[in-house]
Biopython code that builds the backbone (N, CA, C, O; Angstrom):
import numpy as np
from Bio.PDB.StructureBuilder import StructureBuilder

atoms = [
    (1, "UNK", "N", (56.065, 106.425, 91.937)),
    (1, "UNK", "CA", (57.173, 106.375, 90.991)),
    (1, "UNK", "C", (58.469, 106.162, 91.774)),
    (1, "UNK", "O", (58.956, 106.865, 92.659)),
    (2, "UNK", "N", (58.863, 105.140, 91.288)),
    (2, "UNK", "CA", (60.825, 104.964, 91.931)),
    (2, "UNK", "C", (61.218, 104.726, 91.103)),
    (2, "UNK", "O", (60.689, 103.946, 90.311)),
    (3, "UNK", "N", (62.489, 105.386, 90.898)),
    (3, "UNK", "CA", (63.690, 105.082, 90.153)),
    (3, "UNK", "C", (64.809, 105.036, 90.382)),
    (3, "UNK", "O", (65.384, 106.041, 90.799)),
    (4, "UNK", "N", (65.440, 103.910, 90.189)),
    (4, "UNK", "CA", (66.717, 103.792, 90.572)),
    (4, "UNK", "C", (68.105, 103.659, 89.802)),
    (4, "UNK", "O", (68.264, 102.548, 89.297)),
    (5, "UNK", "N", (69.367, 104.765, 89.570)),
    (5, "UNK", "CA", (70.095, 104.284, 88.911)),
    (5, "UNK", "C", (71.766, 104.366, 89.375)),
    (5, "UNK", "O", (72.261, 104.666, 90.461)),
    (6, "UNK", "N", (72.195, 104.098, 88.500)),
    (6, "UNK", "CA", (73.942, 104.082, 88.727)),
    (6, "UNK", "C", (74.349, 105.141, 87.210)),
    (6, "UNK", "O", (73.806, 105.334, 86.122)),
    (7, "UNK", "N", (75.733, 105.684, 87.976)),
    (7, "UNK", "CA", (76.318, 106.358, 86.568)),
    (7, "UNK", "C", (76.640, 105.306, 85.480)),
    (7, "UNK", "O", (76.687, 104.094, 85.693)),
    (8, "UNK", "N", (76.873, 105.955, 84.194)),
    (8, "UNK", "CA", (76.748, 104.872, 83.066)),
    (8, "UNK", "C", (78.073, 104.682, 82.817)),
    (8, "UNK", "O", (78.959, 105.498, 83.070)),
    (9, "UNK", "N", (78.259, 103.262, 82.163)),
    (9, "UNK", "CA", (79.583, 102.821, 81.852)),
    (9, "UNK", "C", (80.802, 103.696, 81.253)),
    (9, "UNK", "O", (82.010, 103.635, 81.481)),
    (10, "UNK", "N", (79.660, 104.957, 79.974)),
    (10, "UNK", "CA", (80.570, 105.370, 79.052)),
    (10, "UNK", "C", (80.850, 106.317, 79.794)),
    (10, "UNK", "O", (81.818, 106.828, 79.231)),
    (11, "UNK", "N", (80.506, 107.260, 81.265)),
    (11, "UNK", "CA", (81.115, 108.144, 81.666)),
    (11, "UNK", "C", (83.074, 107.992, 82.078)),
    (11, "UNK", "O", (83.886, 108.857, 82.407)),
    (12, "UNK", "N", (83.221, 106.499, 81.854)),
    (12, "UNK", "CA", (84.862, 106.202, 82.364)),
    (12, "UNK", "C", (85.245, 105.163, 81.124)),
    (12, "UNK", "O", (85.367, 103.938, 81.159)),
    (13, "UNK", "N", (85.352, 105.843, 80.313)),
    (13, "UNK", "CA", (85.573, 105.730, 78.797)),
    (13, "UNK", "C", (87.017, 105.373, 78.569)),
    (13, "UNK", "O", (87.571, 104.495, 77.907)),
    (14, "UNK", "N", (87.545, 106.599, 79.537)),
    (14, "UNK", "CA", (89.211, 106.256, 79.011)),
    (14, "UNK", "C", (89.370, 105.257, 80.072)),
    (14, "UNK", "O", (89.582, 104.136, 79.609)),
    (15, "UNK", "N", (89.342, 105.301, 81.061)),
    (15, "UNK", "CA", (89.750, 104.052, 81.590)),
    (15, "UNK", "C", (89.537, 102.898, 81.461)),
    (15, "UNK", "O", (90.271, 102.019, 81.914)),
    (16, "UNK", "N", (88.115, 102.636, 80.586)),
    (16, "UNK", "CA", (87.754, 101.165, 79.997)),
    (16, "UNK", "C", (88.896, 101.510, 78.954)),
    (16, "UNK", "O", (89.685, 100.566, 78.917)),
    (17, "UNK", "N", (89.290, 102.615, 78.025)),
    (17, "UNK", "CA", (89.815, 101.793, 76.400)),
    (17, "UNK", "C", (91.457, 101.769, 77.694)),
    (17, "UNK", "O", (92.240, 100.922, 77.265)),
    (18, "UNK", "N", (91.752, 102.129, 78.383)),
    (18, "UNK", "CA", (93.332, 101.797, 78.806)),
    (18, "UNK", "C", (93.015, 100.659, 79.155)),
    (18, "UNK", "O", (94.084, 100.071, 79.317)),
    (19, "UNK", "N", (92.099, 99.904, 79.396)),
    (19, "UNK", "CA", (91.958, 98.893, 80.257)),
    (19, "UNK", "C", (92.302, 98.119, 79.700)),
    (19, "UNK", "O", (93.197, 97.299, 79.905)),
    (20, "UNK", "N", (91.177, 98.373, 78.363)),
    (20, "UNK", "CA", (91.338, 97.168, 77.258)),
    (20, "UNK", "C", (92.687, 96.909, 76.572)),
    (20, "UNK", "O", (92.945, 95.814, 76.073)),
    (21, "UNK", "N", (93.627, 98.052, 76.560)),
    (21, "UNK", "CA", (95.155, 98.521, 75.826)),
    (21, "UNK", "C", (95.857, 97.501, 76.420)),
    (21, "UNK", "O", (96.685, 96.823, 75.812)),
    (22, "UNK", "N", (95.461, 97.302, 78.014)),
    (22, "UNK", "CA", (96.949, 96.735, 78.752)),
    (22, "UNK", "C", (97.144, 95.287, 78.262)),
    (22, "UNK", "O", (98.258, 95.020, 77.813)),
    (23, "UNK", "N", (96.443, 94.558, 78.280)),
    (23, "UNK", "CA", (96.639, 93.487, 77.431)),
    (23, "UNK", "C", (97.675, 92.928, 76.111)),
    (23, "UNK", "O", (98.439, 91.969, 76.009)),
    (24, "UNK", "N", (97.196, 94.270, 74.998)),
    (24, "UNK", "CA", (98.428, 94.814, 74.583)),
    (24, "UNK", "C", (99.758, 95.221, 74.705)),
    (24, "UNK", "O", (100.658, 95.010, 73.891)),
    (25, "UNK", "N", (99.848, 95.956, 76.018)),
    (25, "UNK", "CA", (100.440, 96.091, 76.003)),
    (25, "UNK", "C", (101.496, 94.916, 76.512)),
    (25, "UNK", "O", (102.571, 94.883, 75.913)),
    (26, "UNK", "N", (101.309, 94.094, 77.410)),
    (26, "UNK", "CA", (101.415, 93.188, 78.419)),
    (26, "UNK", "C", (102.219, 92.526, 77.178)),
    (26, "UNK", "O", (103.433, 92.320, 77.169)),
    (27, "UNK", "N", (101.107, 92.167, 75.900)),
    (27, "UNK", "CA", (101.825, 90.879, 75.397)),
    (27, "UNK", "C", (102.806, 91.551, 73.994)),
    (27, "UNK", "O", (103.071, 90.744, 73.103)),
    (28, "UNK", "N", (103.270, 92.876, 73.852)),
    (28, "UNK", "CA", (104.037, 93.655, 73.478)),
    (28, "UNK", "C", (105.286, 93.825, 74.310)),
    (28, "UNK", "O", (106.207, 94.109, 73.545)),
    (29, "UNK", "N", (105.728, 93.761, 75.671)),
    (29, "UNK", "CA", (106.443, 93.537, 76.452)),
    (29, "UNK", "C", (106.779, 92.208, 76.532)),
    (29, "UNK", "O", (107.901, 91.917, 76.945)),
    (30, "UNK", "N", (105.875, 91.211, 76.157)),
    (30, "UNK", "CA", (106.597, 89.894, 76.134)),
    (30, "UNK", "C", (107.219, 89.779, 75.093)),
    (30, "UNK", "O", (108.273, 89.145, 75.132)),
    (31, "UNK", "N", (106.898, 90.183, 74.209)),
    (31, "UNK", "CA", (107.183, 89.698, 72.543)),
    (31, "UNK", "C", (108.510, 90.570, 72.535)),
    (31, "UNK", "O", (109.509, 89.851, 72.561)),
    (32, "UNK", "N", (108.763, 91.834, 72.507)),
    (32, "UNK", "CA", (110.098, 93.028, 72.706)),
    (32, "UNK", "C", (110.587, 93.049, 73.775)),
    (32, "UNK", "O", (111.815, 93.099, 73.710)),
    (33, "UNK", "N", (110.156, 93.032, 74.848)),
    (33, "UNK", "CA", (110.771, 93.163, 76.196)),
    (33, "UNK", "C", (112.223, 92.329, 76.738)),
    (33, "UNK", "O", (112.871, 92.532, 77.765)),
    (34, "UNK", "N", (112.403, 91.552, 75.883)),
    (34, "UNK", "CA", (113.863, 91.086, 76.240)),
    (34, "UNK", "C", (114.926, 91.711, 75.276)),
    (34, "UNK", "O", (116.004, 91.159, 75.496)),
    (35, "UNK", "N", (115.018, 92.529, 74.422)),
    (35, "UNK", "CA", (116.050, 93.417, 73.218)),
    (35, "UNK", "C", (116.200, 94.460, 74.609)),
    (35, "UNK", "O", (117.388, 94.559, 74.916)),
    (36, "UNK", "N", (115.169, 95.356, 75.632)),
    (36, "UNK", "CA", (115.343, 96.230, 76.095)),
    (36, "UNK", "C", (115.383, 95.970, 77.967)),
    (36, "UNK", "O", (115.842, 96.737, 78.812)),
    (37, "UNK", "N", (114.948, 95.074, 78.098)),
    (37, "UNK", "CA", (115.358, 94.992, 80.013)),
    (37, "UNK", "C", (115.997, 93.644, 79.751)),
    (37, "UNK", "O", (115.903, 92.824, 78.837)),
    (38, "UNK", "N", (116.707, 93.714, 80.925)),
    (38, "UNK", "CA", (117.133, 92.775, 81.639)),
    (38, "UNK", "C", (116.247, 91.515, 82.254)),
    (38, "UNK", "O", (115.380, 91.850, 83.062)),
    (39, "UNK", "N", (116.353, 90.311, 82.004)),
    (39, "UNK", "CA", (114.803, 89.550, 82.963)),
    (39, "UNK", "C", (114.376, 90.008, 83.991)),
    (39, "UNK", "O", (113.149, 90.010, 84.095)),
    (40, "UNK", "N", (115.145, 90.538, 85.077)),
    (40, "UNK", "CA", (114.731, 90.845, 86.372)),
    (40, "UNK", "C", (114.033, 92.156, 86.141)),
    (40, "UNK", "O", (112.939, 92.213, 86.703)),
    (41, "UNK", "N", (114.377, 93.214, 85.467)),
    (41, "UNK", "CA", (113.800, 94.315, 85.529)),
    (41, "UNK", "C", (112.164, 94.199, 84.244)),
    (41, "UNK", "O", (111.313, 95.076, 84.094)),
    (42, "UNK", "N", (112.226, 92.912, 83.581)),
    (42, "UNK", "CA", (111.232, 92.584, 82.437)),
    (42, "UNK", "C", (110.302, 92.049, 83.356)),
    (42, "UNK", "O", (109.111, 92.313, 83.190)),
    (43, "UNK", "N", (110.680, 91.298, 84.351)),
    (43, "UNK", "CA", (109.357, 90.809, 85.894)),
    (43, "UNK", "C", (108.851, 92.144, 86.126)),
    (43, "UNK", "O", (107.630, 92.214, 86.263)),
    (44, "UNK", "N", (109.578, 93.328, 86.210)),
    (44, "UNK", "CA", (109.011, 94.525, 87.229)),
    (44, "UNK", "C", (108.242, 95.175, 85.738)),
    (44, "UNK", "O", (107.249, 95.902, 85.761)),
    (45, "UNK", "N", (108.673, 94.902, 84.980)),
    (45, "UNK", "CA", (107.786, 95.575, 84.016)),
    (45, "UNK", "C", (106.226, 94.926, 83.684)),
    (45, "UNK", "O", (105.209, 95.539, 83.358)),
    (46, "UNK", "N", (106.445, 93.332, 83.908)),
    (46, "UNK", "CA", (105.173, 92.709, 83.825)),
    (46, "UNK", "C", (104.204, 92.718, 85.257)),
    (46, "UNK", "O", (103.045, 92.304, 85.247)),
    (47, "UNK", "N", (104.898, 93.274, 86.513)),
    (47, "UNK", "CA", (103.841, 93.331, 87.579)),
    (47, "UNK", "C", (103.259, 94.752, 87.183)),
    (47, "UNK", "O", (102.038, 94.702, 87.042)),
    (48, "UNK", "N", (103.848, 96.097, 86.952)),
    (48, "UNK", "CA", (103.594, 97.278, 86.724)),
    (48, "UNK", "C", (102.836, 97.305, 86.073)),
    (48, "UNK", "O", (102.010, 98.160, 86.394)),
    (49, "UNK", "N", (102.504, 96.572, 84.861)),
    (49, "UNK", "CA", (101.109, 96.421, 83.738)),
    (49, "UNK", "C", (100.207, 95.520, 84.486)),
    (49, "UNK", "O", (99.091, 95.870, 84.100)),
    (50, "UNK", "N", (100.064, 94.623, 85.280)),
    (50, "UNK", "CA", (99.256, 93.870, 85.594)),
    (50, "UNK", "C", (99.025, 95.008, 87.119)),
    (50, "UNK", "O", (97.829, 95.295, 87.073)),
    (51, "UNK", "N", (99.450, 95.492, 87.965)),
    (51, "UNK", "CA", (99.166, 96.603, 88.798)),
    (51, "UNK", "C", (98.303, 97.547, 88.274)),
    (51, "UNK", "O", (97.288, 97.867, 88.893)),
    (52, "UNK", "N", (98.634, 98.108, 87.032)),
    (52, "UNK", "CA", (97.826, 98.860, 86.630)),
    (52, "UNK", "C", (96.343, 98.395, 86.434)),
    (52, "UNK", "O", (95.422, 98.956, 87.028)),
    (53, "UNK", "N", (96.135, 97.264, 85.507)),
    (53, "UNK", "CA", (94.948, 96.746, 84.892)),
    (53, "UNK", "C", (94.361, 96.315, 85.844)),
    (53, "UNK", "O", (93.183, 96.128, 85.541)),
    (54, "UNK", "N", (94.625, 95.996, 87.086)),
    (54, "UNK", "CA", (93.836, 95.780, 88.120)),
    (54, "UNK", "C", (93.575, 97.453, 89.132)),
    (54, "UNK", "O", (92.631, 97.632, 89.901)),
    (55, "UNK", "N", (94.401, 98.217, 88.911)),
    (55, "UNK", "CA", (94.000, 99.305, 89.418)),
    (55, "UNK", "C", (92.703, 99.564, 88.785)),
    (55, "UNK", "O", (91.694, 99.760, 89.463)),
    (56, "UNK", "N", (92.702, 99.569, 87.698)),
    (56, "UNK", "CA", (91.646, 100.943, 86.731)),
    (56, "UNK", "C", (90.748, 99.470, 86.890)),
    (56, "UNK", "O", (89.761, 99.820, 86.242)),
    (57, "UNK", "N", (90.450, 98.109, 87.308)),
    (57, "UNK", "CA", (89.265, 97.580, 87.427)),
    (57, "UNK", "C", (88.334, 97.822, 88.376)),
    (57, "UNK", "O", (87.110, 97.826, 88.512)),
    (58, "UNK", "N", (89.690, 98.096, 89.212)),
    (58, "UNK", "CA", (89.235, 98.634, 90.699)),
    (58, "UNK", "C", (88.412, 99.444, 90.567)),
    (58, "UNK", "O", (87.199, 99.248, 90.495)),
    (59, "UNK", "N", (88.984, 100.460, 90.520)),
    (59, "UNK", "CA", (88.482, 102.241, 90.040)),
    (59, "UNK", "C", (87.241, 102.119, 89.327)),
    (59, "UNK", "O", (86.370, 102.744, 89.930)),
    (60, "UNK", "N", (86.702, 101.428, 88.028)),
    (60, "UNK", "CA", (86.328, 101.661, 87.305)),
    (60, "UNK", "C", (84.543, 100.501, 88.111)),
    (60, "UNK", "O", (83.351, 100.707, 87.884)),
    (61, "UNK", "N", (85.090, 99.599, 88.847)),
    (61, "UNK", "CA", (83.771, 99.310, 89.195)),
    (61, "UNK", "C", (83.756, 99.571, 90.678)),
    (61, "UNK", "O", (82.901, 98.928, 91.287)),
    (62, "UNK", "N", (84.490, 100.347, 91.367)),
    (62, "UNK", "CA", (83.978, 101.348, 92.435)),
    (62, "UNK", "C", (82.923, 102.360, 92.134)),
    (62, "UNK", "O", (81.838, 102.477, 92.705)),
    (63, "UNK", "N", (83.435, 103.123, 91.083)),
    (63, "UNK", "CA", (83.086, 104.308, 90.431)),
    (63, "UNK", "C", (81.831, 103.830, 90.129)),
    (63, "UNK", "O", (81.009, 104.557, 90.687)),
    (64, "UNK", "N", (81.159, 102.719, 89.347)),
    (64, "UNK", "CA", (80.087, 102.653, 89.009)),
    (64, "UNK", "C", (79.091, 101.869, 90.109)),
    (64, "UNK", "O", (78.056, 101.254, 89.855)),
    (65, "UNK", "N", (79.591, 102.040, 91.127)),
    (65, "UNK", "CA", (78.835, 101.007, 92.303)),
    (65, "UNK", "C", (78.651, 101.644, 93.534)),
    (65, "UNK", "O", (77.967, 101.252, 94.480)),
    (66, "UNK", "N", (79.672, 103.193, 93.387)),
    (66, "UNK", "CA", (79.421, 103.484, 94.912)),
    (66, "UNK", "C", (78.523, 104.637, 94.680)),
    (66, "UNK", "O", (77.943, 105.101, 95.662)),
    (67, "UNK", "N", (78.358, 105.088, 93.680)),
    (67, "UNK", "CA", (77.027, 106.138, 93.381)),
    (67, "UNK", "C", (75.855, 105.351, 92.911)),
    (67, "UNK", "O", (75.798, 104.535, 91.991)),
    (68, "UNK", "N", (74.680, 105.875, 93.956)),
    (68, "UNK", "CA", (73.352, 105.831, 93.279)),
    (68, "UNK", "C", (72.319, 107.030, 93.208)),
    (68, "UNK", "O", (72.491, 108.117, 93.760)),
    (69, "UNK", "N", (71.309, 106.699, 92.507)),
    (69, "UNK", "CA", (70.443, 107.935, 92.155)),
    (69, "UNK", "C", (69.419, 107.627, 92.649)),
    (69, "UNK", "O", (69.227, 106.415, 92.544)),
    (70, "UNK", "N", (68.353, 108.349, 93.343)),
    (70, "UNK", "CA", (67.083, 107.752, 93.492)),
    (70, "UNK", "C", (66.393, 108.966, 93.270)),
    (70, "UNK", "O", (66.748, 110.145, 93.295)),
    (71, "UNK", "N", (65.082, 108.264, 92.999)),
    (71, "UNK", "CA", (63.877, 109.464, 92.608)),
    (71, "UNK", "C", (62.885, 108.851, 92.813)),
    (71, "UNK", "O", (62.360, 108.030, 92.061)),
    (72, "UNK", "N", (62.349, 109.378, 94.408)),
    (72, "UNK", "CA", (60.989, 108.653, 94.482)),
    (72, "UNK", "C", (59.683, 109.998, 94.686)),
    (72, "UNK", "O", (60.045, 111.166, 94.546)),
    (73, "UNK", "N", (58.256, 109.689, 95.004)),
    (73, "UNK", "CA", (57.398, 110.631, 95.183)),
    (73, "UNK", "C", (57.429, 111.778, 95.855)),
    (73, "UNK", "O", (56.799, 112.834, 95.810)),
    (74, "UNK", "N", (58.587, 111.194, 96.694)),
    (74, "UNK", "CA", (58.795, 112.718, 97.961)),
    (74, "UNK", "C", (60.425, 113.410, 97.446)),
    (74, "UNK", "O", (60.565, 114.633, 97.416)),
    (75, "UNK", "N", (61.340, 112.663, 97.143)),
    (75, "UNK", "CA", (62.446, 113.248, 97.034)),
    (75, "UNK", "C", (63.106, 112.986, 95.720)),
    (75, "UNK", "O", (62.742, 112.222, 94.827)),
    (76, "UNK", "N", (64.298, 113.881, 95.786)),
    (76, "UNK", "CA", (65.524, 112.945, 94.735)),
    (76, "UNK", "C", (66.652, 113.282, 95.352)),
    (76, "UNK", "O", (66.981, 114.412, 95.710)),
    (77, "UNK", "N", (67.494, 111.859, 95.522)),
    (77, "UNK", "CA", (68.793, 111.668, 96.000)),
    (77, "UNK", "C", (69.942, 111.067, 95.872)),
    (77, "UNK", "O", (69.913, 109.847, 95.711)),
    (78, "UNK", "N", (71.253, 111.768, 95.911)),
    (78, "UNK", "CA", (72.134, 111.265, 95.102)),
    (78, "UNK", "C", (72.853, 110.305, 96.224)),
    (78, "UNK", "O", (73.167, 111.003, 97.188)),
    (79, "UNK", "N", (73.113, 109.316, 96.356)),
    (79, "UNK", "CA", (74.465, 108.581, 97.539)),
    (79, "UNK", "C", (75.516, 108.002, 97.360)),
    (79, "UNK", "O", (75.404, 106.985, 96.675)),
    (80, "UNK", "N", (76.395, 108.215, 97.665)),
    (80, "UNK", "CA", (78.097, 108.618, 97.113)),
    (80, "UNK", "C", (78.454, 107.671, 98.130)),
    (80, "UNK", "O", (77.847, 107.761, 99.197)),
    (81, "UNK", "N", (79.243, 106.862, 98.010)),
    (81, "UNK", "CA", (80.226, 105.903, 98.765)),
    (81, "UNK", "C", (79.521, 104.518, 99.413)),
    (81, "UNK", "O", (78.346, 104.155, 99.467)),
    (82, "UNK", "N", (80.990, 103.808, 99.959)),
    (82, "UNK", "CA", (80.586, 102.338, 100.211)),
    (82, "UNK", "C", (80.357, 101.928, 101.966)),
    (82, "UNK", "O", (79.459, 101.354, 102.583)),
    (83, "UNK", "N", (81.691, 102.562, 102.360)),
    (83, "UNK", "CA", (81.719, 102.752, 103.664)),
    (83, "UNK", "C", (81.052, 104.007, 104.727)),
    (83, "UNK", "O", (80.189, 103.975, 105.604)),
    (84, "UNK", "N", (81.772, 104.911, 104.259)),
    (84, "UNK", "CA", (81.429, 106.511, 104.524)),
    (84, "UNK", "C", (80.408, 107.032, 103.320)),
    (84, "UNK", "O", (80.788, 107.356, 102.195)),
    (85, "UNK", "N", (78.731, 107.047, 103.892)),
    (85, "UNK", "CA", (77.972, 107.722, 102.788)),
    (85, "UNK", "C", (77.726, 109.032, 102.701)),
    (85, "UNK", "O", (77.298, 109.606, 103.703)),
    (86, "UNK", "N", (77.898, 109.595, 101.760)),
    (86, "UNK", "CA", (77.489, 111.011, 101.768)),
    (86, "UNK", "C", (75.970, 110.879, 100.788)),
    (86, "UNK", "O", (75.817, 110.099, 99.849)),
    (87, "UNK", "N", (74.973, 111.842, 101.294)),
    (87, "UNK", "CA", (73.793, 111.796, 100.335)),
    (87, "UNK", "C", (73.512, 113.358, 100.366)),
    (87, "UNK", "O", (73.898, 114.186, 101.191)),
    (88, "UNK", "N", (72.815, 113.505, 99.352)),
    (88, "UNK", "CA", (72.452, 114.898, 98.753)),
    (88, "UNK", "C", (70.968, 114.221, 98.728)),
    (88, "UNK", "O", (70.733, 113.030, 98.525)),
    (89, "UNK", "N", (69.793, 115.509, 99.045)),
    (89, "UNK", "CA", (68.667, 115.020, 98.271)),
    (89, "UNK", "C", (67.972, 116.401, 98.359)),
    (89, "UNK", "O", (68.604, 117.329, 98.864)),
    (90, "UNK", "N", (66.686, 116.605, 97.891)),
    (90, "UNK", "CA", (65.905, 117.486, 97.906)),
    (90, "UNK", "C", (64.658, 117.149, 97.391)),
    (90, "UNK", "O", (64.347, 116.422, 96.447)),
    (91, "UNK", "N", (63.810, 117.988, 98.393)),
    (91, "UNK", "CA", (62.336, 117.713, 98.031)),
    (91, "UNK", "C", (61.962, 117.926, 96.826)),
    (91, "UNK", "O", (62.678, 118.806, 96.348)),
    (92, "UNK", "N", (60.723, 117.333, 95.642)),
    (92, "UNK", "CA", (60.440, 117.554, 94.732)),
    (92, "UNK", "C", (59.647, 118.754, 94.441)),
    (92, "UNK", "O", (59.583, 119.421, 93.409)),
    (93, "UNK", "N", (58.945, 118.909, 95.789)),
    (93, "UNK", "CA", (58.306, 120.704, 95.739)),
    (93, "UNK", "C", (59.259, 121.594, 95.458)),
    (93, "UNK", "O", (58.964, 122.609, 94.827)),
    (94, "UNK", "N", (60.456, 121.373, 95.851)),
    (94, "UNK", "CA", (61.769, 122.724, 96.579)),
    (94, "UNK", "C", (62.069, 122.716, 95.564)),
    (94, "UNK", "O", (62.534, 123.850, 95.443)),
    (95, "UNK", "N", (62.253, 121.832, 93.821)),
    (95, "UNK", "CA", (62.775, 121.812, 92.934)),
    (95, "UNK", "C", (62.194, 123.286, 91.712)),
    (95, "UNK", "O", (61.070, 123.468, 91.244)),
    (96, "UNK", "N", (63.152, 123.904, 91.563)),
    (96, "UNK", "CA", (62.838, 125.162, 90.293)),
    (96, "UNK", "C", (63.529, 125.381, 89.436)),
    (96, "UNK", "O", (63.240, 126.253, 88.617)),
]
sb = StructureBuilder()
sb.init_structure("model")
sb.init_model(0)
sb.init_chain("A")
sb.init_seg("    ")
for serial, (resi, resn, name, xyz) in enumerate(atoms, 1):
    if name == "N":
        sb.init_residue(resn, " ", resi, " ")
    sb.init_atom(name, np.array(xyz, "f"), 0.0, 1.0, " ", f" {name:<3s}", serial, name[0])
structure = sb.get_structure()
Protein backbone atom coordinates (compact mmCIF):
# COMPACT_ATOMS: atom_id res chain seq x y z
CA UNK A 1 0.00 0.00 0.00
CA UNK A 2 1.33 3.69 -0.91
CA UNK A 3 -0.23 6.67 -0.61
CA UNK A 4 0.53 9.77 -1.51
CA UNK A 5 -0.91 13.20 -0.77
CA UNK A 6 -0.79 17.05 -0.55
CA UNK A 7 -2.96 19.34 1.80
CA UNK A 8 -6.27 20.22 0.09
CA UNK A 9 -7.08 23.35 -1.71
CA UNK A 10 -10.02 24.29 0.70
CA UNK A 11 -7.63 24.32 3.72
CA UNK A 12 -6.48 28.18 2.27
CA UNK A 13 -9.93 29.23 1.60
CA UNK A 14 -9.49 32.76 2.55
CA UNK A 15 -6.69 33.31 0.64
CA UNK A 16 -8.17 31.78 -2.58
CA UNK A 17 -11.64 34.06 -2.01
CA UNK A 18 -8.99 37.34 -1.41
CA UNK A 19 -7.39 36.16 -4.33
CA UNK A 20 -10.26 35.99 -6.35
CA UNK A 21 -11.52 39.74 -4.69
CA UNK A 22 -8.32 41.47 -6.02
CA UNK A 23 -9.36 41.62 -9.38
CA UNK A 24 -12.18 43.49 -8.09
CA UNK A 25 -10.73 45.22 -6.48
CA UNK A 26 -8.00 46.30 -9.05
CA UNK A 27 -10.76 47.20 -11.54
CA UNK A 28 -12.75 49.26 -8.69
CA UNK A 29 -9.61 51.41 -8.29
CA UNK A 30 -9.59 51.97 -11.91
CA UNK A 31 -13.09 52.88 -12.33
CA UNK A 32 -13.01 55.40 -8.69
CA UNK A 33 -9.50 55.76 -8.20
CA UNK A 34 -9.04 59.04 -9.90
CA UNK A 35 -12.09 61.21 -7.58
CA UNK A 36 -9.54 59.97 -4.65
CA UNK A 37 -5.53 59.78 -5.55
CA UNK A 38 -3.59 61.64 -7.42
CA UNK A 39 -2.16 59.57 -10.77
CA UNK A 40 1.11 59.07 -9.22
CA UNK A 41 -0.11 57.85 -5.96
CA UNK A 42 -3.22 55.75 -8.21
CA UNK A 43 0.23 53.79 -9.90
CA UNK A 44 1.20 52.94 -6.15
CA UNK A 45 -2.18 51.88 -5.51
CA UNK A 46 -2.31 49.62 -8.66
CA UNK A 47 1.27 47.91 -7.90
CA UNK A 48 0.05 47.32 -4.08
CA UNK A 49 -3.03 45.20 -5.46
CA UNK A 50 -1.10 43.48 -8.04
CA UNK A 51 1.84 42.83 -5.09
CA UNK A 52 -0.62 41.44 -3.18
CA UNK A 53 -2.37 38.97 -5.74
CA UNK A 54 0.84 37.69 -6.56
CA UNK A 55 1.82 37.37 -2.95
CA UNK A 56 -1.17 35.09 -1.81
CA UNK A 57 -0.35 33.03 -5.35
CA UNK A 58 2.80 32.61 -4.05
CA UNK A 59 1.77 31.54 -0.62
CA UNK A 60 -1.06 29.70 -1.66
CA UNK A 61 0.84 27.26 -4.12
CA UNK A 62 3.89 26.97 -1.82
CA UNK A 63 1.57 25.94 0.85
CA UNK A 64 0.08 23.27 -1.25
CA UNK A 65 3.40 21.92 -2.75
CA UNK A 66 5.82 22.02 -0.02
CA UNK A 67 3.88 19.49 2.21
CA UNK A 68 3.53 15.89 1.48
CA UNK A 69 2.01 12.88 3.15
CA UNK A 70 3.10 9.46 2.69
CA UNK A 71 1.83 6.18 3.95
CA UNK A 72 3.55 3.24 2.97
CA UNK A 73 3.80 -0.58 4.58
CA UNK A 74 6.48 0.34 7.03
CA UNK A 75 5.78 3.98 7.89
CA UNK A 76 3.75 7.26 7.76
CA UNK A 77 5.37 10.53 6.97
CA UNK A 78 4.76 13.95 6.87
CA UNK A 79 7.60 16.34 4.68
CA UNK A 80 7.44 19.98 5.09
CA UNK A 81 9.49 22.24 2.78
CA UNK A 82 11.27 22.85 -0.59
CA UNK A 83 14.74 23.64 0.22
CA UNK A 84 15.24 22.88 3.98
CA UNK A 85 13.15 19.47 4.65
CA UNK A 86 11.81 18.73 7.77
CA UNK A 87 10.04 15.10 8.01
CA UNK A 88 8.09 13.57 10.80
CA UNK A 89 7.31 9.85 10.45
CA UNK A 90 6.52 6.88 12.55
CA UNK A 91 6.36 3.31 12.38
CA UNK A 92 2.96 1.73 11.74
CA UNK A 93 3.52 -0.81 14.70
CA UNK A 94 4.43 2.34 17.16
CA UNK A 95 0.96 3.74 16.08
CA UNK A 96 -1.95 3.67 19.19
Amino acid sequence: MNYIARPAWLNQWWQIGVMFLMPVVFVLANLKGHQYFSPENLRVVYVAIAAVFVYLIVVVIYRRYSWVYSIDNVTIESREGVIARKVKSIRIQDLR
